[in-house]
C-alpha positions in Angstrom: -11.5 -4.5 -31.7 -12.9 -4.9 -28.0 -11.7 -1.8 -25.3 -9.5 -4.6 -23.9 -9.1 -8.3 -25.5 -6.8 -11.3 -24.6 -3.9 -12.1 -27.0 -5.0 -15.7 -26.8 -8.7 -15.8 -27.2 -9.2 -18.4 -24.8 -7.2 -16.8 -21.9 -10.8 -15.9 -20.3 -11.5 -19.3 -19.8 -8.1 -20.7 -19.3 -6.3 -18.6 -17.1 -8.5 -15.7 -15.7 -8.5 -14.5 -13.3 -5.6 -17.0 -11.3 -2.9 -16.4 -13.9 -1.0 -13.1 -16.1 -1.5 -13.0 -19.7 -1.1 -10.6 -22.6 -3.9 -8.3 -23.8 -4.3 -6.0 -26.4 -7.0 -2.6 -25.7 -7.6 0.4 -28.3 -7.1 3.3 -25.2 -3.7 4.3 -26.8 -4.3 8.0 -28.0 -7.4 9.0 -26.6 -7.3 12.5 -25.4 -7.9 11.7 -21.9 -4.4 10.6 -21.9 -2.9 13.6 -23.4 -0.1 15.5 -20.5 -2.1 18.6 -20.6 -5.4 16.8 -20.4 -3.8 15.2 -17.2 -2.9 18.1 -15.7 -6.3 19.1 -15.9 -7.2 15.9 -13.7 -4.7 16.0 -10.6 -5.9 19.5 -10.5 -9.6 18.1 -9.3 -8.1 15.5 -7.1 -7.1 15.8 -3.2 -3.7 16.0 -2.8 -3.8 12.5 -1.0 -4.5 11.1 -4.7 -1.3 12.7 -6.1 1.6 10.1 -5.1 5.4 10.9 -7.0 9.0 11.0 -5.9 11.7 10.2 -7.8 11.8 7.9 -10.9 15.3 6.8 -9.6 13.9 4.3 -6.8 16.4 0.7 -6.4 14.0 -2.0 -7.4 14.1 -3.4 -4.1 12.9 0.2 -2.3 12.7 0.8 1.2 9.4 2.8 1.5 10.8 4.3 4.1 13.8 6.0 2.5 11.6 6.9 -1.2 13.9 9.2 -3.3 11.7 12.4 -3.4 11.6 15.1 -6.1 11.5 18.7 -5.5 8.5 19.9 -8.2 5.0 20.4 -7.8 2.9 17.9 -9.4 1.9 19.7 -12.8 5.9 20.8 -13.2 6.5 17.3 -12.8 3.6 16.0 -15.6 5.2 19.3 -17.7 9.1 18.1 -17.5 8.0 14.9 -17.5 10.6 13.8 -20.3 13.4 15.0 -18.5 12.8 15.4 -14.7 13.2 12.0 -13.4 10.7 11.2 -12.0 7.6 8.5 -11.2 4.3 9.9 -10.9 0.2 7.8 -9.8 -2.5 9.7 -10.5 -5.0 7.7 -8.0 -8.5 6.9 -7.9 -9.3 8.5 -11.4 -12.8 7.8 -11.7 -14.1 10.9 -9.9 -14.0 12.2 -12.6 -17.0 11.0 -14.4 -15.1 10.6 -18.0 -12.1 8.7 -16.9 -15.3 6.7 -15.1 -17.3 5.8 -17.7 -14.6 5.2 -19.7 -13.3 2.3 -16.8 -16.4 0.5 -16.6 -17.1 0.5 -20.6 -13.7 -1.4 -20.4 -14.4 -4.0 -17.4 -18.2 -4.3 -19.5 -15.7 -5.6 -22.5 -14.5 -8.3 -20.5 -17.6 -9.4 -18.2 -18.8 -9.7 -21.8 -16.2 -12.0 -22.6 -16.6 -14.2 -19.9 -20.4 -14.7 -20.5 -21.8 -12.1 -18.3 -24.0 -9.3 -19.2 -23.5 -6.8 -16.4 -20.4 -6.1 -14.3 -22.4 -6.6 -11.4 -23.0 -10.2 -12.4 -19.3 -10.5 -13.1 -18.5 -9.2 -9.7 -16.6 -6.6 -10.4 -16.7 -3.9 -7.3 -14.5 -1.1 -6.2 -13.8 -0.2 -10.0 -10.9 1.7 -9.8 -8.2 3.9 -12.1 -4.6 4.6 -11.5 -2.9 6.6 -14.1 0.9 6.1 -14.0 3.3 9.1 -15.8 6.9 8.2 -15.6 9.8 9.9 -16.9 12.7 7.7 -18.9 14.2 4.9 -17.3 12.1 5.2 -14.3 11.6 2.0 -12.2 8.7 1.6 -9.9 9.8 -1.0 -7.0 8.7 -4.6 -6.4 5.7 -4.7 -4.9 2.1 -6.6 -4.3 -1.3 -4.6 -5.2 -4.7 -5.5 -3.6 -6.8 -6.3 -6.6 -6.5 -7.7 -9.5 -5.9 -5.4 -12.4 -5.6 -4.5 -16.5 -2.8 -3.0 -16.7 -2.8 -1.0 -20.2 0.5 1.1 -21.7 -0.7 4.2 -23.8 2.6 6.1 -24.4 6.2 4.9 -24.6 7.3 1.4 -23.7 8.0 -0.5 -20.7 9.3 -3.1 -19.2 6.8 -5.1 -16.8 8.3 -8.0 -14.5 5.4 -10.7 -13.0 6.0 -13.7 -10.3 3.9 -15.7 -9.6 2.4 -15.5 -5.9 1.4 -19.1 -5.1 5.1 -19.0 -4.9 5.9 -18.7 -0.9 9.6 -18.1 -1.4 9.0 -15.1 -3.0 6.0 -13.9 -0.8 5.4 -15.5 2.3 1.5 -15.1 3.5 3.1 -13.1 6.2 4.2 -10.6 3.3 1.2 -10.5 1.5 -0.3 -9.5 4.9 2.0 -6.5 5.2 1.0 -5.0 2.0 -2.5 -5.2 2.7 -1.7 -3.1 6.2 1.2 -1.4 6.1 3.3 -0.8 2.2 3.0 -2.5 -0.8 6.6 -2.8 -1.4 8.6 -6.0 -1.3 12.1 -6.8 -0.7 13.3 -8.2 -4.1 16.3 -11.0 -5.1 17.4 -11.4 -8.4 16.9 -15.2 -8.3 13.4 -14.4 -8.1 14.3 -13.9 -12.0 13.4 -17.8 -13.1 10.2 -17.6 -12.1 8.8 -14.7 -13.3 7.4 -13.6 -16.8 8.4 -10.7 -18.4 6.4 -8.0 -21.1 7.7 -5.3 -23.0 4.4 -3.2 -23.0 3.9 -0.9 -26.0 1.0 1.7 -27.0 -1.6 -1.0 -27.3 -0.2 -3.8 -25.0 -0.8 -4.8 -21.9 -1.6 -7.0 -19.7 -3.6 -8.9 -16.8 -1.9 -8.9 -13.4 -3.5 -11.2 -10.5 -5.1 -10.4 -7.3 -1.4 -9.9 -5.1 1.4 -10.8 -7.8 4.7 -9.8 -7.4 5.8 -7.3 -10.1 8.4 -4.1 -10.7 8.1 -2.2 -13.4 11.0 0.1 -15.9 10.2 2.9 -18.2 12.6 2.3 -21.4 14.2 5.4 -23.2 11.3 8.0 -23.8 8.5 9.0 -21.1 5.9 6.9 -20.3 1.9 6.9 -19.3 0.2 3.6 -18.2 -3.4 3.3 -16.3 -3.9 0.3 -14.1 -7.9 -0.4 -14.5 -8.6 -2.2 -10.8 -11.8 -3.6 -9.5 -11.9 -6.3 -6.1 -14.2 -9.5 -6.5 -15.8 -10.5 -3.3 -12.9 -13.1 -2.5 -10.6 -10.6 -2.9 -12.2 -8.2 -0.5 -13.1 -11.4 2.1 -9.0 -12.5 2.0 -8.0 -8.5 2.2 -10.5 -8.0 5.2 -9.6 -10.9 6.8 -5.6 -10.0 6.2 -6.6 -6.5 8.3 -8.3 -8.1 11.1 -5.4 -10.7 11.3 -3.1 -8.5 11.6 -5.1 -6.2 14.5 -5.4 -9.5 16.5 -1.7 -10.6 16.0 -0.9 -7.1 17.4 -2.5 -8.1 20.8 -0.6 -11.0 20.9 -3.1 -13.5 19.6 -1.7 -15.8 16.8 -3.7 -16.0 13.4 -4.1 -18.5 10.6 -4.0 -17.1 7.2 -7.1 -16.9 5.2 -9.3 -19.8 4.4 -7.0 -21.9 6.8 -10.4 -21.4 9.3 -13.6 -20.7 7.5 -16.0 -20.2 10.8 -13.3 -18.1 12.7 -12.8 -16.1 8.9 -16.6 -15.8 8.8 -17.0 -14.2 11.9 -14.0 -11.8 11.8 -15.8 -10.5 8.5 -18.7 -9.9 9.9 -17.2 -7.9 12.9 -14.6 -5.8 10.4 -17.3 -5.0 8.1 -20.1 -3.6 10.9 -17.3 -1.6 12.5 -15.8 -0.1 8.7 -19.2 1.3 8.1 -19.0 3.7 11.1 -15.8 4.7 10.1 -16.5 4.8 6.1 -17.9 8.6 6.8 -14.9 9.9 7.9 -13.0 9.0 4.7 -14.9 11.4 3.1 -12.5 13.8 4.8 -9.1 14.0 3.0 -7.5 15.5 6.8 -9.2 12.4 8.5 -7.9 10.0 6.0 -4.3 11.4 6.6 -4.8 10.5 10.1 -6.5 7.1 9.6 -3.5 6.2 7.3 -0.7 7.4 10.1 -2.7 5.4 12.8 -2.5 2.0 10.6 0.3 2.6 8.6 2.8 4.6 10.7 4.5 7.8 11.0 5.7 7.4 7.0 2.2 6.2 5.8 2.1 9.9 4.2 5.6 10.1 2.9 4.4 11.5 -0.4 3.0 14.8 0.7 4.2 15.3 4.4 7.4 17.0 2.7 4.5 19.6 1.3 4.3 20.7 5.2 7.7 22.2 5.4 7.6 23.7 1.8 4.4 23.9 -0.7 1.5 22.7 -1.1 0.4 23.6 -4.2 -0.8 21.0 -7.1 0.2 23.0 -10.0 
């Protein structure tokens, strides 16, 4: 068996990478997945990759009123089972085995669609998000940035999908917002019909579009999911152009949404991407981008360690 392979062999050609399907992968009990090995790994991470709160979140969240939880985030991975709570390890591949262990993966894939390298497949920005979430846990609707293998490796859960060409679930003004300001959603149960449901098991999984709609619940025992994440160029040319959009909409300028004006898209490109390598230094500084985020994002941009201020800081 591949790293990752499509229940339907010809789900490749068919429907990547515009439409969700069902994969299988063979990550489900590999040691890197283990709780204690995990606590191991948010110890080497900046507190800015650690994200938790509470695993009791309404599926429709306001970001700004995020049930928090009062542990640090090894008591959280150690109570896990019974602590109630949601948990994102982000931006695992510094750490060079959770790294080579992503792009072996995506190389499975790229494979699988002819190519021989993941650079000829166009896979950039490889990233890992490692997901720990205690029982009946529910992590809101909401839209990520990239399109993404989503793989369950312990316990079961429940993964909801709507589709985004779908405008009367996301309007392109939405999709906008969670590129620059949260990735949450405001949900409505008639959003139900349209969407297609997994139950994810050790094993399962599946592929989830470039900015499809999607909640997720943990069923009756903990649970430990990675999201495998990587940006093609149109994905980084709609997300770039979603940024400057919205700077220029602040000024009072209206904007047409992406690929509605290809010259005008063309050159707001151009000017986003000469002025995001001056400031691409900076973000090498996990202080700088606390302050980056708060300038963009707002005063709650770091809702999930400001409360470490007023109380600890510790990671374990």
């Amino acid at each position: 068996m591949q790293i990752i392979e499509p229940v339907d062999p010809s789900a490749f050609k068919t429907l990547f990478p515009d439409r969700t399907f069902a994969i299988r992968h063979n990550l489900a009990g590999n040691p890197l997945f283990t709780l204690e090995r995990l606590i191991a790994l948010l110890r080497t991470l900046p507190r800015d990759r650690i994200e938790f709160s509470s695993g009791k979140a309404a599926i429709s969240q306001d970001p700004g009123s995020t049930p928090t939880i009062d542990l640090s985030p090894a008591e959280i991975i150690r109570q896990i089972e019974t602590c109630d709570a949601w948990m994102v390890l982000k931006q695992v591949e510094s750490d060079a085995a959770y790294r080579a262990l992503l792009e072996d993966a995506l190389l499975t894939t790229a494979r699988a669609e002819g190519h021989e390298s993941l650079e000829e497949a166009g896979y950039s920005d490889i990233r890992g998000f490692i997901f720990v979430s205690s029982p009946r846990s529910t992590t809101p609707f909401h839209v990520d940035n990239e399109d993404n293998f989503f793989v369950q490796l312990h316990g079961e859960k429940f993964f909801h999908v709507y589709d985004n060409t779908d405008r009367t679930i996301a309007s392109e003004d939405m999709l906008e917002a969670v590129v620059v300001k949260h990735r949450n959603l405001a949900y409505d149960p008639i959003f139900d019909i349209k969407a297609t449901h997994y139950t994810l098991k050790p094993g399962d999984g599946i592929f989830v579009p470039y900015q499809w709609p999607h909640y997720v619940q943990t069923a009756d025992t903990y649970s430990i999911s990675m999201a495998i994440t990587w940006k093609s160029e149109e994905v980084r040319r709609r997300n770039d152009i979603f940024v400057v959009n919205s700077i220029l909409r602040s000024l009072g300028l209206p904007q047409m949404p992406p690929g509605t004006q290809p010259v005008f898209d063309g050159m707001k490109l151009a000017a986003l991407r000469s002025i995001s390598t001056l400031f691409e230094p900076l973000r090498k500084s996990e202080a700088m981008r606390r302050t980056l985020r708060r300038l963009a994002l707002g005063k709650n941009a770091n809702y999930y360690y400001d409360k470490d201020d007023n109380k600890k800081s510790e990671v374990a």
